[in-house]
Structure formats: C-alpha cells, structure tokens
C-alpha positions in Angstrom: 0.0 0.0 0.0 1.0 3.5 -0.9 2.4 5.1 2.1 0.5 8.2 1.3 -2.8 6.6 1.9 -1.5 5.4 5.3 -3.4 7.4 8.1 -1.4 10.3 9.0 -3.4 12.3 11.5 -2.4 10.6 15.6 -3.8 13.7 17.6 -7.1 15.1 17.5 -8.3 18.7 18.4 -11.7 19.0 20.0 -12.1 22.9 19.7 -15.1 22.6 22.4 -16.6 26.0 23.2 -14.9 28.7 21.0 -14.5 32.8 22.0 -15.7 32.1 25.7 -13.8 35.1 27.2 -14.5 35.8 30.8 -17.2 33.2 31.1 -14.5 30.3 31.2 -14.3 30.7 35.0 -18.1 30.3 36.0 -18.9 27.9 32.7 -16.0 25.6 34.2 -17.6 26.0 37.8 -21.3 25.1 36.6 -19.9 22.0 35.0 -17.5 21.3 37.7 -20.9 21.5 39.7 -23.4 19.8 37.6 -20.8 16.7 37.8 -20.4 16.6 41.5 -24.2 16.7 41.7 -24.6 13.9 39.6 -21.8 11.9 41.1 -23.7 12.4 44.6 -27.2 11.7 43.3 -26.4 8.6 41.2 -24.5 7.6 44.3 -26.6 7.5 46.2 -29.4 5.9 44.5 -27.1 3.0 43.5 -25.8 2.7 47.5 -29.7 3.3 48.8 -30.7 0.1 46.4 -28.0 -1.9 47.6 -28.8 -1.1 51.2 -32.1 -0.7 51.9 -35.0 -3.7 51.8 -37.7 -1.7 50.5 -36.1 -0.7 47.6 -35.6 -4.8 46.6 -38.0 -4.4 43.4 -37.3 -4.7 39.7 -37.8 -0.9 39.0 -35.2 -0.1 41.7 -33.4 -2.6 40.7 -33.5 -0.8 37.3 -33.3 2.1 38.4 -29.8 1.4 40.0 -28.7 0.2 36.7 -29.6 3.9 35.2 -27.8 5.5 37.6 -24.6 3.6 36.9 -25.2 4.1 33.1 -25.4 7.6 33.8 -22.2 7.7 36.2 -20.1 6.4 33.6 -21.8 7.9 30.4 -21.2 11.4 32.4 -17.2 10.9 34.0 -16.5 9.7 30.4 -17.0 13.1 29.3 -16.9 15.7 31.8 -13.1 15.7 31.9 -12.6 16.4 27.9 -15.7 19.0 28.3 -13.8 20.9 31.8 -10.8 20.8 29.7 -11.9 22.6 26.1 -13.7 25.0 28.5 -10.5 26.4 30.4 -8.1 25.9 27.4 -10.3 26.4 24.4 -9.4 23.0 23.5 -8.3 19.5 24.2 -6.4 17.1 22.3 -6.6 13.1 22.1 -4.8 10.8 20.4 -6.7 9.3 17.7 -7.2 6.1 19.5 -8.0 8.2 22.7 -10.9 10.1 20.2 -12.4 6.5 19.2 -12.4 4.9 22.9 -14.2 8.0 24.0 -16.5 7.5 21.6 -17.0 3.7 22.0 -16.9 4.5 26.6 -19.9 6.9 25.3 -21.7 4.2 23.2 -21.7 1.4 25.5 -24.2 3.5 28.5 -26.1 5.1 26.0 -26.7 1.7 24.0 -27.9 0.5 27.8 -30.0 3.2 28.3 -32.0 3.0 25.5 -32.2 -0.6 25.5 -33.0 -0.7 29.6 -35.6 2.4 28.8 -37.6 -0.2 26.7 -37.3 -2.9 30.2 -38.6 -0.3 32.2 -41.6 0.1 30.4 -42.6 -3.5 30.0 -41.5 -4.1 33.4 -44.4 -1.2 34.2 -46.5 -2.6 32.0 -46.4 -5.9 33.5 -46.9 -4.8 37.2 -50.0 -2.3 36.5 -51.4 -4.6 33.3 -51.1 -8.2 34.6 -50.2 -7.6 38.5 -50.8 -11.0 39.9 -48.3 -12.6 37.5 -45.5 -9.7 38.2 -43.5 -11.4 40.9 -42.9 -14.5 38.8 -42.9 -12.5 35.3 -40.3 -10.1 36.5 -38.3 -12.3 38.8 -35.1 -11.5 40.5 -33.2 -14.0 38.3 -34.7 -12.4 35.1 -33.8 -8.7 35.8 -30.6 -9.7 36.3 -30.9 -11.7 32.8 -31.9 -8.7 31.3 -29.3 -6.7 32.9 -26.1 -8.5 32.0 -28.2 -9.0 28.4 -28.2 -5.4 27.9 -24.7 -4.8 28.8 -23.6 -7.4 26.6 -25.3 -5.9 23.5 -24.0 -2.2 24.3 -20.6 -3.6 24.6 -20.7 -5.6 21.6 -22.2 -2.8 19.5 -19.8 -0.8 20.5 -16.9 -3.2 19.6 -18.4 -3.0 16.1 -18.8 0.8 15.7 -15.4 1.2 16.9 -14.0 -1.5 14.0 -16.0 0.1 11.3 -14.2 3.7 12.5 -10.9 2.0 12.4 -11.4 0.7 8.9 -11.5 4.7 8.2 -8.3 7.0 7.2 -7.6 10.0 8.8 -4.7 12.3 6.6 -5.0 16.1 7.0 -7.8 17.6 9.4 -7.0 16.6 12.7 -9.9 19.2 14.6 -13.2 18.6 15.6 -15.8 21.4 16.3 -17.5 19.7 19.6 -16.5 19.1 23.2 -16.2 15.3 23.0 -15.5 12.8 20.2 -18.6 11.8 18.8 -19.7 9.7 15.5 -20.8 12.2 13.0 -17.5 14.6 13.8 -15.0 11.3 13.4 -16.8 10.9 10.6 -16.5 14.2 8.9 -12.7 14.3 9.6 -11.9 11.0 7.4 -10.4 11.4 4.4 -11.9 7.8 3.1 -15.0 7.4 2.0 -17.4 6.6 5.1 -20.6 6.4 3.0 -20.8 2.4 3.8 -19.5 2.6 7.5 -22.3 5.4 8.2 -25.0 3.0 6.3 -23.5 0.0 8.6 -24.1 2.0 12.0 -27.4 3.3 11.1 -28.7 0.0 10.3 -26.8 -1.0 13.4 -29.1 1.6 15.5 -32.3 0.6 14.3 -32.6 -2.6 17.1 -31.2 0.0 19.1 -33.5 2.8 18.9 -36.0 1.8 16.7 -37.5 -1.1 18.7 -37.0 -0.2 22.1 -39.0 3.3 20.9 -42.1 0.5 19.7 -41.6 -1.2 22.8 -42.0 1.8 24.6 -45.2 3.2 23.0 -46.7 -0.4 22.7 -46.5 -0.9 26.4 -47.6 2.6 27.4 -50.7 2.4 24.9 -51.4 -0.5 26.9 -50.8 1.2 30.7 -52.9 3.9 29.7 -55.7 1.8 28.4 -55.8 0.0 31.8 -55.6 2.9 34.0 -58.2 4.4 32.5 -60.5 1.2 33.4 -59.2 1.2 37.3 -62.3 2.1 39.3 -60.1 3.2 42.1 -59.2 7.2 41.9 -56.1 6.2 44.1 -54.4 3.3 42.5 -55.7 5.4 39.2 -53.4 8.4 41.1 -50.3 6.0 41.9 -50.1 4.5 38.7 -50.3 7.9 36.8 -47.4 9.1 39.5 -45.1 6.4 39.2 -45.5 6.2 34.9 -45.5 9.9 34.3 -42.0 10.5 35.7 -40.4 7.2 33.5 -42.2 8.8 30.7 -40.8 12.1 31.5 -37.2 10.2 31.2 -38.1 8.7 28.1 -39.2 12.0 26.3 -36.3 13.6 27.1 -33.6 10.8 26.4 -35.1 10.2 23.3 -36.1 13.8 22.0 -32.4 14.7 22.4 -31.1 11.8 20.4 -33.3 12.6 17.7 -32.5 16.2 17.6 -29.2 15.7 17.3 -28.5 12.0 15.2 -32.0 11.9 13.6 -32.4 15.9 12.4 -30.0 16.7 9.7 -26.9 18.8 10.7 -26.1 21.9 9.3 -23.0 24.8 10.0 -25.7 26.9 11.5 -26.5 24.4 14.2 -23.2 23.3 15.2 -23.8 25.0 18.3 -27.5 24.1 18.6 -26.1 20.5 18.5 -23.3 21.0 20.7 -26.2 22.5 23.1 -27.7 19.1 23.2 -25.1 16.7 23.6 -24.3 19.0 26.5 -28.6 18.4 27.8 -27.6 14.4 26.7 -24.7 14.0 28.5 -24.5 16.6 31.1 -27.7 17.5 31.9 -29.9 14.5 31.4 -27.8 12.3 34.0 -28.3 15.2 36.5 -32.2 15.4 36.3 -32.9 11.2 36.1 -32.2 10.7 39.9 -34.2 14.1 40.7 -37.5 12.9 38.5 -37.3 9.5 39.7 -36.2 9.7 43.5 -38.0 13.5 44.7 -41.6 12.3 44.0 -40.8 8.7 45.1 -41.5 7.8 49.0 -40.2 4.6 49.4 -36.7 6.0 47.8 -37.2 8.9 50.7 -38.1 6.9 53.3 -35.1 4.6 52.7 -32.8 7.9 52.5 -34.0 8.7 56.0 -33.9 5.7 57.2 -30.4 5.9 56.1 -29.4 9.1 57.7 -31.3 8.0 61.2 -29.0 4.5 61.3 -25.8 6.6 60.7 -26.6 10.4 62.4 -28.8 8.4 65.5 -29.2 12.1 67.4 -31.5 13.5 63.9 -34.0 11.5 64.7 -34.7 13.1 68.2 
C-alpha cells in the first residue's frame, strides 16, 4: 500500500466551546458542579438500592442500573468538556478520540435498550399484577441486565472496528467538546458512505425497537388505568409512569435532535447544546425525577441518615 494513503493524522483537536472570554471561570464551575451533583445523586441511589429492603423491586433494581449508566456515560465526558472550557481545547490521540467515543456508546446503548425494560416491566406490574412477581423475577432482571450490557458492549466493539477501517490524513480538529460519531466521521479522508450505512442500520434494534416497545407498552398502561375504578391506585399509577415517561421524552427527543435531524453549519452550536442536555444534563435530572416524588426512595434515604446520624431522629 502506498504510504500516502497510510493514516497520517495521531492527535485530535476538539475545539469545544470557541471565544468564551470571561465566562470560562463560571462555565467551568457550573460544570465542575453539575458533575459533582450527579456523582452524589447517582451515588446515592445506586448505594440506597443496595442497602435498603424496600427498595428490593425490579424498578429499583432498574433504576440502580440507570444511575450507573449515567455515572459512567457522564465521567467519560466531563473531563474532555472541563478541559476545552478552560483551554479552548483538548487534544486526544486518535485512539484516545475513538475509545471516547465507544466509553460513550456502551451507557447510552444500555439506556436506550433498559428504557424499553422499564416500560414493559411497568407494564407488566400495573397490566397483569398477579403474574408480576414470577414474570419479572429476580433472576430475570438480572438476565436482562447483564443482556443489555452485553449488547451495548458488543455494538460498541463493532462501531469502533467500522471507524478504524476509516483513514484520517490532513484535518486533525473537531468542532465539539467530545469525540462523537458524526464529527469522526467528517474528519476521514476515506470514503465513510458504507461505515455510516452499517451503524445506522446497526441503531435501528437499538432505537427503533425499544421506541415501539415503549409506545406499545404505554398504549397499553394507559388503556388499563383508564379502566381502574379506584381514583387512588388510578393516582399511583399515573405518579409512578408519568415520571419514567418524562425520562423517556427527554432521552429520546435529544437523540433525535441531534442524530436523527440533519446537521447543518448553523447548528453546530444548537447541536453541541444538546449533547451538552444528553450528557450533562440529562444524568443530572434522572435521579431528581425519579427519587424526589418517590417515597419509598425517601423513606429509605432517611432511614439511612437516622441509622448513621442516630441524634437527627430526636
């Protein structure tokens, strides 16, 4: 082979957040923040699961798994993101730029696959109730778990060996705050036309059928709480849907906007925007909609703090 067409390009510069100025300081600080928040809250959830006996059900037990999703989907990329805020910029090897990209796949693969469990595991406990406890048994939520992981991990080994079929010769800069798909694929110099048809095709089991799963078993959930004769289990089924549904809009309306919606030079910052409300800011708001409505997860955080700091309770 020509040494010419050998990739030339070993360092990549992620130009982040351009012409920041004097907001650096408090733009670093409200990230620096927003991470320790969500390192605290994700925490805590996964250590309350662990911990506590009333929190020994499949949606906590889901619930855990979201938060470690999010932990590691987030510290994956707040470092690179704190870093292109104070300097303006951050470079990675080219390898470095690909596993970033593939440590970002693997939770966000989970999460959209585990949304999809949620939501029949809902369905299953407000739809067919008597049959939930052997339906959604311990054994098979833990099935399902190391399931999921498996797929996000082994989709991610395949997205990252379709990007290193790819050259990379002259560019070497990337107009975000974290490697990402579309950007790698923009800097190539080789044609990515079939590695871009490969991952999208890839993504359709992905997001695709998790998306009908969702809507499928929420059609369903609504159908049957509109027949509950009870105004109070019609109340606490409404409560404990709305807020995964809240999760779901979210999650998913971002990944639209930004992978679905074609990208154009005006919107580079528009898109950088929300990869920022993907990564940043949805794994900071998932504990809050889930845990600050939810009393069991309250009175097992009490609980908690009573067992440890004996003289509150007095």
């Amino acid at each position: 082979m020509n040494e010419k067409n050998q990739t030339l390009v070993s360092e990549i510069v992620l130009l982040g957040f351009q012409n920041l100025h004097n907001f650096k300081i408090p733009l670093f600080s409200l990230f620096l923040l927003i991470y320790i928040m969500t390192v605290w809250e994700n925490v805590l959830i996964i250590v309350l699961v662990s911990s506590s006996q009333n929190l020994q059900s499949p949606m906590y037990f889901f619930l855990q798994q979201l938060s470690l999703s999010d932990l590691l989907g987030c510290t994956n990329i707040v470092p690179t993101l704190l870093q292109t805020v104070i300097n303006e910029e951050a470079k990675l090897s080219l390898v470095g730029c690909v596993t970033q990209y593939s440590f970002f796949c693997i939770p966000e693969v989970f999460e959209c696959l585990l949304l999809a469990v949620m939501s029949y595991d809902r369905y299953v406990a407000i739809c067919i109730p008597l049959r939930y406890s052997s339906i959604m048994s311990h054994r098979v939520c833990v099935t399902f778990t190391l399931l999921l992981w498996a797929i996000a991990f082994g989709l991610a080994i395949i997205t990252v060996n379709l990007v290193g079929t790819l050259q990379f010769c002259d560019q070497n800069t990337i107009n975000h705050f974290f490697c990402d798909l579309l950007p790698i694929l923009e800097l190539s110099c080789s044609d990515a036309f079939f590695v871009q048809l490969e991952i999208t095709t890839l993504s359709i089991p992905v997001v695709i059928c998790p998306f009908i799963i969702i809507s499928v078993s929420y059609m369903c959930i609504a159908h049957a709480i509109l027949k509950m004769v009870s105004n109070t289990g019609r109340q606490k089924a409404f409560s404990t849907c709305s807020s995964h549904l809240a999760v779901v809009s979210l999650f998913y309306g971002t990944l639209i906007a930004i992978y679905v919606v074609p990208p154009t030079e005006q919107s580079q910052t528009i898109s950088k925007v929300l990869s920022l409300l993907l990564t940043i800011v949805i794994p900071l708001i998932n504990p809050m909609i889930y845990s600050l409505k939810n009393k069991d997860m309250n009175d097992a955080l009490k609980g908690n703090i009573y067992l440890y700091f004996p003289r509150l309770s007095h």
